[in-house]
Every structure is written in structure tokens, then in C-alpha cells.
DOSEMAR-449915 format. One record per residue (C-alpha): residue in three letters; y, x, z. Coordinates in steps of 0.02 Angstrom, whole numbers, padded with zeros to 5 digits, always signed. Last residue first. Layout:
<nutors>
alaYXZ;...
</nutors>
This chain:
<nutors>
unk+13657+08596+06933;unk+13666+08515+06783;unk+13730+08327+06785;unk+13699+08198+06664;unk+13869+08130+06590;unk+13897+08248+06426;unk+13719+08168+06381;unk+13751+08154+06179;unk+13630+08293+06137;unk+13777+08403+06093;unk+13834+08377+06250;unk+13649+08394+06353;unk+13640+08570+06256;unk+13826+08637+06281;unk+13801+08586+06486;unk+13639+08717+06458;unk+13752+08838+06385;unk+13870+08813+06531;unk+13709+08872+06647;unk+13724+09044+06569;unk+13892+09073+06678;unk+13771+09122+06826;unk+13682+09265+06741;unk+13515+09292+06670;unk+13537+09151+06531;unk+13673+09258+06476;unk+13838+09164+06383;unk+13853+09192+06220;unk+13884+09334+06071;unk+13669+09305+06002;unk+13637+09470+06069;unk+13656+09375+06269;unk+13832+09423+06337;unk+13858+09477+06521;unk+13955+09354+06645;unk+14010+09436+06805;unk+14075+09312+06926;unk+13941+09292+07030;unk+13861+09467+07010;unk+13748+09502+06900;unk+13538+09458+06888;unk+13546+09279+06917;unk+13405+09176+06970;unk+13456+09041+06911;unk+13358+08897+06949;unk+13432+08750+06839;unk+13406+08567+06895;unk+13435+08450+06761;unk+13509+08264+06756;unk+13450+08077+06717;unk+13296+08097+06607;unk+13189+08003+06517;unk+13325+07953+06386;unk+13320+08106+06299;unk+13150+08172+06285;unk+13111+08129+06099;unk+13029+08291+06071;unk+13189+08418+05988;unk+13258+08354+06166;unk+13102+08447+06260;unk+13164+08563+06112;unk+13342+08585+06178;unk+13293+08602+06342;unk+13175+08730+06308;unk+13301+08813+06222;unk+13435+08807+06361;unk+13333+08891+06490;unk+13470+08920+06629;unk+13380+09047+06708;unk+13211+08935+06749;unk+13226+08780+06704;unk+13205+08669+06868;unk+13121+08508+06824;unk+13213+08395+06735;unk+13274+08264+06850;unk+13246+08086+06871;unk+13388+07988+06982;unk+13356+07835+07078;unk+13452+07688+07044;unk+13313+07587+06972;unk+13189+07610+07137;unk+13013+07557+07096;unk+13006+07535+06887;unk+13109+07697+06881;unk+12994+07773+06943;unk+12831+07741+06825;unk+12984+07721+06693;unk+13025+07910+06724;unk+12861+07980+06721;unk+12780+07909+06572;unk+12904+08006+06471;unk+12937+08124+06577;unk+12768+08180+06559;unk+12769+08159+06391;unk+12928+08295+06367;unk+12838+08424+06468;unk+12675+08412+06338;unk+12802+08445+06183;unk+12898+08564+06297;unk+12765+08667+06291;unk+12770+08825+06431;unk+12586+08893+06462;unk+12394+08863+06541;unk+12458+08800+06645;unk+12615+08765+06703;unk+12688+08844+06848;unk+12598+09002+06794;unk+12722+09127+06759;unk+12776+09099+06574;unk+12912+08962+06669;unk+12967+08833+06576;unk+12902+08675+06668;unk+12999+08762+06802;unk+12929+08641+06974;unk+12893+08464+06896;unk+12996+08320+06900;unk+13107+08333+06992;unk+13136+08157+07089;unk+13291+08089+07170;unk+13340+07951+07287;unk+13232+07987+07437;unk+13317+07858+07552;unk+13162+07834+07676;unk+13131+07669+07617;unk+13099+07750+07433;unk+12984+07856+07505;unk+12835+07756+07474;unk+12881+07654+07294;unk+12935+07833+07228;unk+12769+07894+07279;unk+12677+07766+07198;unk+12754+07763+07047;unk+12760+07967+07014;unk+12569+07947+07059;unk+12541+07819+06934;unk+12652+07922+06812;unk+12540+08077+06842;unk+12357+07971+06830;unk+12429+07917+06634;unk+12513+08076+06571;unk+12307+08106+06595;unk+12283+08306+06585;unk+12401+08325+06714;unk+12476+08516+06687;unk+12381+08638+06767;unk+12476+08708+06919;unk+12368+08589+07048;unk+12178+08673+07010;unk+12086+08503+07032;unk+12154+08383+06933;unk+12207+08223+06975;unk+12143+08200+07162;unk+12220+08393+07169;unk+12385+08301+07127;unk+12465+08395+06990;unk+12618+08521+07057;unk+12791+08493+07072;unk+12820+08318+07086;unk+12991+08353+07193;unk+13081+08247+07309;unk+13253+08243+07346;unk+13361+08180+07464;unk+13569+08228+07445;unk+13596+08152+07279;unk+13669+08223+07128;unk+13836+08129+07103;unk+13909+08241+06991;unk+14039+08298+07100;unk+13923+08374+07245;unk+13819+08491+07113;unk+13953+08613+07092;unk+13923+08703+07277;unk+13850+08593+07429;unk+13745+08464+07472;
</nutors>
């Protein structure tokens, strides 16, 4: 692994629950309509590849996204159960591993915030951020509100604001 990630311990083998099980549901980018059937999935997954060294789990593929990732639209209220019965489902298996938010797209700090806003907190252990910046690397454009872009690299430190102020200065963001 390369890049900022590296120091925060994010591990090398991942896996991501990015789509519902077709055995669950049958169109996959719906969200699980039984929390339930995802976490036994998440459980039984983690128990298989955990002899493998997979380590890590995002969960889900850009929860936030208004593209169709999860259907039939962003809610962080609905995002924030699934990690809820997600995270002990895996945790349960392999105790070390590491359960990730899954992939906010651009740095989506708000969503974080209210997936927080939902009791969230402790159901996660780090985010992954897909930036897909706009700018160049070390150009950092202002959003109207004076801060840091979500559509540029630098907008990920307003995600590192959100887990601070939330008391999870220790989860990594990458």
C-alpha cells in the first residue's frame, strides 16, 4: 500500500461488501432490506477469508453516492444500521480486523457527519474516501462555505475535522 494510508495502519487485504447478495435481494445495488441477511453474510465471509489474511472490510461501495450505488437513494439513517449489524457480525469472526466506511464519494463530510448524527460511531474503524478530484494535486479551491473543496484533494482534511470532532482522531481516512 502506498500514499497517506501506510501510517495509519490500514491493512494491505481488503475485501469489500459492495453490493447486496443476489440470494438477499435480487437487484444487488438496493440496499439489504433485512440489516439481518447482510450481517449474516458480513459473518460468514469474514469467517471464510479470514485464513487468507483479508483483514479489512468496506462496507458498502459509496453509500453516498446519488448515482445508484444505493438504491433507491443516499440515507445515512439506513447506512448507519448496516454498520451497525455489520460490524459485530465481523467483528465476532476476526476481532482485529478493521471495518471501514464505505468509500464517500469526494470527501463527503456531511454524510459522515449524519451517519454520526445516527449513532454510527463505534461501528466503524476507519473511512475510505474516493476523491475524485477535479484540480490539480496541490491546488485546493474553496467550497462557498470559506473551506476546503470536497472536489479537490485537500477536502479529505474536512473529513479528518468530522471523525475529531466526533471523538475518533485515531481512525484513519484514506
Amino acid at each position: 500500500m502506498r500514499g497517506p494510508a501506510r501510517p495509519y495502519g490500514l491493512p494491505q487485504i481488503r475485501a469489500s461488501l459492495s453490493e447486496t447478495p443476489r440470494a438477499i435481494r435480487v437487484w444487488v445495488h438496493y440496499r439489504p432490506e433485512r440489516l439481518e441477511d447482510y450481517a449474516d453474510f458480513a459473518h460468514e465471509l469474514a469467517r471464510r477469508v479470514k485464513p487468507r489474511g483479508v483483514n479489512a472490510f468496506q462496507l458498502w461501495n459509496e453509500p453516498d453516492h446519488r448515482s445508484g450505488t444505493w438504491l433507491p437513494g443516499p440515507d445515512p439513517q439506513a447506512y448507519a444500521g448496516l454498520l451497525k449489524f455489520a460490524y459485530p457480525a465481523i467483528k465476532t469472526v476476526n476481532a482485529t480486523a478493521r471495518v471501514l466506511v464505505g468509500g464517500l464519494v469526494n470527501s463527503n463530510y456531511e454524510f459522515l457527519q449524519d451517519i454520526y448524527d445516527h449513532g454510527s460511531g463505534r461501528y466503524f474503524d476507519g473511512i475510505a474516501n474516493h476523491v475524485y478530484s477535479q484540480y490539480p494535486p496541490k491546488t485546493c479551491p474553496l467550497a462557498s462555505d470559506g473551506q476546503a473543496s470536497r472536489h479537490a484533494l485537500c477536502g479529505i482534511s474536512r473529513v479528518r475535522k468530522v471523525l475529531n470532532r466526533n471523538g475518533d482522531a485515531h481512525k484513519p481516512n484514506g
